[in-house]
DOLO-316526 format. One line per field, with one value per atom (N, C-alpha, C): atom name; residue in three letters; residue number from 1; x, y, z. Coordinates in steps of 0.1 Angstrom, whole numbers, always signed. Each point is the difference from the previous one (the first is absolute). Example, Ala and Ser with C-alpha at 12.3 -4.5 7.8 and 13.67 -1.06 7.14 Angstrom:
guvo = [N	CA	C	N	CA	C]
milo = [Ala	Ala	Ala	Ser	Ser	Ser]
nupa = [1	1	1	2	2	2]
X = [+132	-9	+9	-4	+9	-8]
Y = [-57	+12	+12	+11	+11	+11]
Z = [+78	+0	+0	-7	+0	+8]
***
This chain:
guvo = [N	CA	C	N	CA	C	N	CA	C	N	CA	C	N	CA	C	N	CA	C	N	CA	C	N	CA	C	N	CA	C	N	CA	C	N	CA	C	N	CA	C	N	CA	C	N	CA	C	N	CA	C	N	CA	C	N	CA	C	N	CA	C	N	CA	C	N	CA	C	N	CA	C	N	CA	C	N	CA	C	N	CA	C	N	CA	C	N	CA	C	N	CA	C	N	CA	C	N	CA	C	N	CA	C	N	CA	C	N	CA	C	N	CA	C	N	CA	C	N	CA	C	N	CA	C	N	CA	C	N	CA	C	N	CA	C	N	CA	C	N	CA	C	N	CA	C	N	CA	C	N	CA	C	N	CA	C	N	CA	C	N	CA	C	N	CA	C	N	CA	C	N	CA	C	N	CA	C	N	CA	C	N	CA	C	N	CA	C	N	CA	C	N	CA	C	N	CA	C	N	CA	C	N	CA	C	N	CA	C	N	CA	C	N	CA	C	N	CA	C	N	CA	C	N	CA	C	N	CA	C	N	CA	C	N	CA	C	N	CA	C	N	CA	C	N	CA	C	N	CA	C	N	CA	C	N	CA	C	N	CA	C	N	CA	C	N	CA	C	N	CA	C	N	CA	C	N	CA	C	N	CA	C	N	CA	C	N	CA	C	N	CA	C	N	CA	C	N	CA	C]
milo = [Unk	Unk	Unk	Unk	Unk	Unk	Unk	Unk	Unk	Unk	Unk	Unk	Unk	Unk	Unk	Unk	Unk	Unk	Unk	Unk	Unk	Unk	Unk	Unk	Unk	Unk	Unk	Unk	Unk	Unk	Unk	Unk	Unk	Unk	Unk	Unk	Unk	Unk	Unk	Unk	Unk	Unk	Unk	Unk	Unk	Unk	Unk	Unk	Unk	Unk	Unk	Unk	Unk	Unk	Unk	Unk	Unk	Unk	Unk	Unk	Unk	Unk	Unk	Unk	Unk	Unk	Unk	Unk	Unk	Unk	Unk	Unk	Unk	Unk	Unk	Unk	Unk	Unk	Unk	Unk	Unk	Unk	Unk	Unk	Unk	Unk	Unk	Unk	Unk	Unk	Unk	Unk	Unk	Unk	Unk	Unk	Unk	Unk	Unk	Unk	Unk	Unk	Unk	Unk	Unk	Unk	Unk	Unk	Unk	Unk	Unk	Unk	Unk	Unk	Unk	Unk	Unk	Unk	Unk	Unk	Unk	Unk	Unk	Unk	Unk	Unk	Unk	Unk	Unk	Unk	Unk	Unk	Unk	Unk	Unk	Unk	Unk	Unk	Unk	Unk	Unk	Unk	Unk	Unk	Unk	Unk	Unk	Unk	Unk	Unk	Unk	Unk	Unk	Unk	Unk	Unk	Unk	Unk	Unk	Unk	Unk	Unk	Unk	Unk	Unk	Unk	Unk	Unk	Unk	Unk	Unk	Unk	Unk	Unk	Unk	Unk	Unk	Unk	Unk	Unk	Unk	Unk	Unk	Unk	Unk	Unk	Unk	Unk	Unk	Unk	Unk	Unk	Unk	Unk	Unk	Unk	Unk	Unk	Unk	Unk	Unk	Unk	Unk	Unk	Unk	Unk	Unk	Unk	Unk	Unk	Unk	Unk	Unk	Unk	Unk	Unk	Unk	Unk	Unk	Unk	Unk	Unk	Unk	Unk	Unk	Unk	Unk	Unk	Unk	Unk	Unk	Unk	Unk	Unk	Unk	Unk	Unk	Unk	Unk	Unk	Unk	Unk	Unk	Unk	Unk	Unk	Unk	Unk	Unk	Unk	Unk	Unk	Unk	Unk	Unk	Unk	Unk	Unk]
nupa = [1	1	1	2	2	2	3	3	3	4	4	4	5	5	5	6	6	6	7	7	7	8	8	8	9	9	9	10	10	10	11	11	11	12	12	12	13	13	13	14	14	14	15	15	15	16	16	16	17	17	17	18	18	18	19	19	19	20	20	20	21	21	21	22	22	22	23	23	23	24	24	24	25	25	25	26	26	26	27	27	27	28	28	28	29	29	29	30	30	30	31	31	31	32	32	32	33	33	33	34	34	34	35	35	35	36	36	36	37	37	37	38	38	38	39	39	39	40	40	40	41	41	41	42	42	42	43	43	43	44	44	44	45	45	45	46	46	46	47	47	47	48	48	48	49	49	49	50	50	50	51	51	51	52	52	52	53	53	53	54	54	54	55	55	55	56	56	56	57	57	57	58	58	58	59	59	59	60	60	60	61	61	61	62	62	62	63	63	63	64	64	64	65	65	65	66	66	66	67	67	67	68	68	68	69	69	69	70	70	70	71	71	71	72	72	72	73	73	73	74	74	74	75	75	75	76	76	76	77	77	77	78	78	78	79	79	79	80	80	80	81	81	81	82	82	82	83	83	83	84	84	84	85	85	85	86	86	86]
X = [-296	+6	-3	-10	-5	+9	+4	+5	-3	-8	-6	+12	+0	+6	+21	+1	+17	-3	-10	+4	+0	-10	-2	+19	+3	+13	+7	+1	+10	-1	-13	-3	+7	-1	+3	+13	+8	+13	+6	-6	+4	-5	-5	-4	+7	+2	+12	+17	+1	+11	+1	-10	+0	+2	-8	-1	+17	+3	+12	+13	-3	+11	-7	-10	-6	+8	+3	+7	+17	+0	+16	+2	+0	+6	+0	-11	+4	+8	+2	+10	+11	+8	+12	+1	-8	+4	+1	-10	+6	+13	+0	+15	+9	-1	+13	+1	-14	-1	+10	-6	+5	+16	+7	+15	+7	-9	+7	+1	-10	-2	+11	+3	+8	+13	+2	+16	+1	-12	+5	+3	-7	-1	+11	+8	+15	+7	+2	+9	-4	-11	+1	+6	-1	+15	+10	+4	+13	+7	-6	-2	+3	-6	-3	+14	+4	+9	+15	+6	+9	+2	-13	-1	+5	-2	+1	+18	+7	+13	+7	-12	+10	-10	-16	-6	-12	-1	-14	-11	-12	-9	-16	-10	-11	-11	-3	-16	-11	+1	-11	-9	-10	-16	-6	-17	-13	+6	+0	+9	+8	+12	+15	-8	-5	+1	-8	-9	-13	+7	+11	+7	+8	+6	+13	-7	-15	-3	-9	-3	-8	+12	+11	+9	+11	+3	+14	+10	+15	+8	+0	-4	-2	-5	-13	-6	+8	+13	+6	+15	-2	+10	-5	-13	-9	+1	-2	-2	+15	+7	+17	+1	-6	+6	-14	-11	-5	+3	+6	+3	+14	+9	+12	+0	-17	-3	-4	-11	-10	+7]
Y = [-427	+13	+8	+13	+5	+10	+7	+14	+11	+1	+4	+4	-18	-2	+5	-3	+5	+16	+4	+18	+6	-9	+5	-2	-9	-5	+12	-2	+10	+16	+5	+8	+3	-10	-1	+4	-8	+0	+11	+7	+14	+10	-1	+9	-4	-15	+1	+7	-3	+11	+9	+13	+12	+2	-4	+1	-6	-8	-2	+8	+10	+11	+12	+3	+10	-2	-14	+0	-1	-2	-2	+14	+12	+11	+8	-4	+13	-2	-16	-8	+5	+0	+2	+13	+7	+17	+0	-3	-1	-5	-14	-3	+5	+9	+11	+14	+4	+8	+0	-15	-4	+0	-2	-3	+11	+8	+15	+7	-1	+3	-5	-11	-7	+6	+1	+4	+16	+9	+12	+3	-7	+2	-3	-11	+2	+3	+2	+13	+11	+9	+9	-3	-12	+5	-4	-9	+3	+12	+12	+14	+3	-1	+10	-9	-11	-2	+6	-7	+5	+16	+10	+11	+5	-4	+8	+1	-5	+1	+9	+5	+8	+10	+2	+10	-2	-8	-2	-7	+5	-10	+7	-15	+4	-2	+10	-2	-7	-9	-14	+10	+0	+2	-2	-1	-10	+5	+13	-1	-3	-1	-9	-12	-7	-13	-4	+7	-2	-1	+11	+0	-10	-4	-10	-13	-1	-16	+0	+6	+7	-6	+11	-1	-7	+0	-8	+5	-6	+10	+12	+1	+11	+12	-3	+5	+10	-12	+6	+13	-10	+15	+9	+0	+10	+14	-8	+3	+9	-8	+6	+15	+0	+9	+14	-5	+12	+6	-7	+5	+12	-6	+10	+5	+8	+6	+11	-7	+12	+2]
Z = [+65	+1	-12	-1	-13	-1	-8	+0	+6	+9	+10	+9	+5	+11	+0	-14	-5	+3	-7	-2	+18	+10	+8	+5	+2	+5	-3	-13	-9	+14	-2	+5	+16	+8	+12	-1	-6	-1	-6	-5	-10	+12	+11	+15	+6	+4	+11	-6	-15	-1	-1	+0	-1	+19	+6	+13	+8	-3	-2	-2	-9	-6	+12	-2	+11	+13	+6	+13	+1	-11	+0	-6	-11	-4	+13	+15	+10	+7	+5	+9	-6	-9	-10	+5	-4	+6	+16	+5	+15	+3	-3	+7	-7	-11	-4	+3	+9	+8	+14	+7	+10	-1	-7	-5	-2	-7	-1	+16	+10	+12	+6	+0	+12	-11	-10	-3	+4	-2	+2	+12	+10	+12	+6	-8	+4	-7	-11	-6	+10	-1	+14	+11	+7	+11	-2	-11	-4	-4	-11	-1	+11	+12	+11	+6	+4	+5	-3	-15	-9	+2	-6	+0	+12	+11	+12	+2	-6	-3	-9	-9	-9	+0	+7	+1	-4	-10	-9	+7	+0	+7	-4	+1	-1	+10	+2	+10	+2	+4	+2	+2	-11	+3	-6	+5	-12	-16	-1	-19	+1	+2	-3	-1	+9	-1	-11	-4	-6	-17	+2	-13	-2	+11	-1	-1	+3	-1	-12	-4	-16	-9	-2	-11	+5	+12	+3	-4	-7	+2	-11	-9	-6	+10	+7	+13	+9	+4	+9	-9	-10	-12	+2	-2	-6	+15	+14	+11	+4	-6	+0	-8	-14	-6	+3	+4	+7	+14	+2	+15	-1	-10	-3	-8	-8	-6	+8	+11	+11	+8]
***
């Protein structure tokens, strides 16, 4: 086994960990994409449920949701305090 054969190794192994981080840093964002989605999406109809009792409520559409599954509940703050601005 010459030194050849270590640096090649070395090598391999120093690709499979970059390649390695390359697939795991997008997965991490996706499934905290995914998470923010499914929570905004029900905070929105909890909002819309609650709300419909004392008046407050938001408009399911591709933006709301887009915002509420983006940012989540800041999202839906956010969606709150423009709306009883406009």
């Amino acid at each position: 086994m010459g030194i050849g054969s270590v640096l090649a190794f070395v090598f391999g192994l120093f690709l499979l960990y970059i390649i390695g981080i390359l697939l795991v840093i997008p997965i991490k964002i996706i499934i905290k994409l995914i998470i923010n989605g499914i929570l905004g999406g029900i905070l929105l109809f909890i909002v819309n449920l609650v709300g419909g009792f004392i008046g407050i409520g938001i408009v399911i559409n591709p933006l709301t949701a887009i915002i509420a599954g983006i940012f989540g509940i800041p999202g839906i703050i956010l969606l709150l305090i423009i709306q009883n601005i406009l």
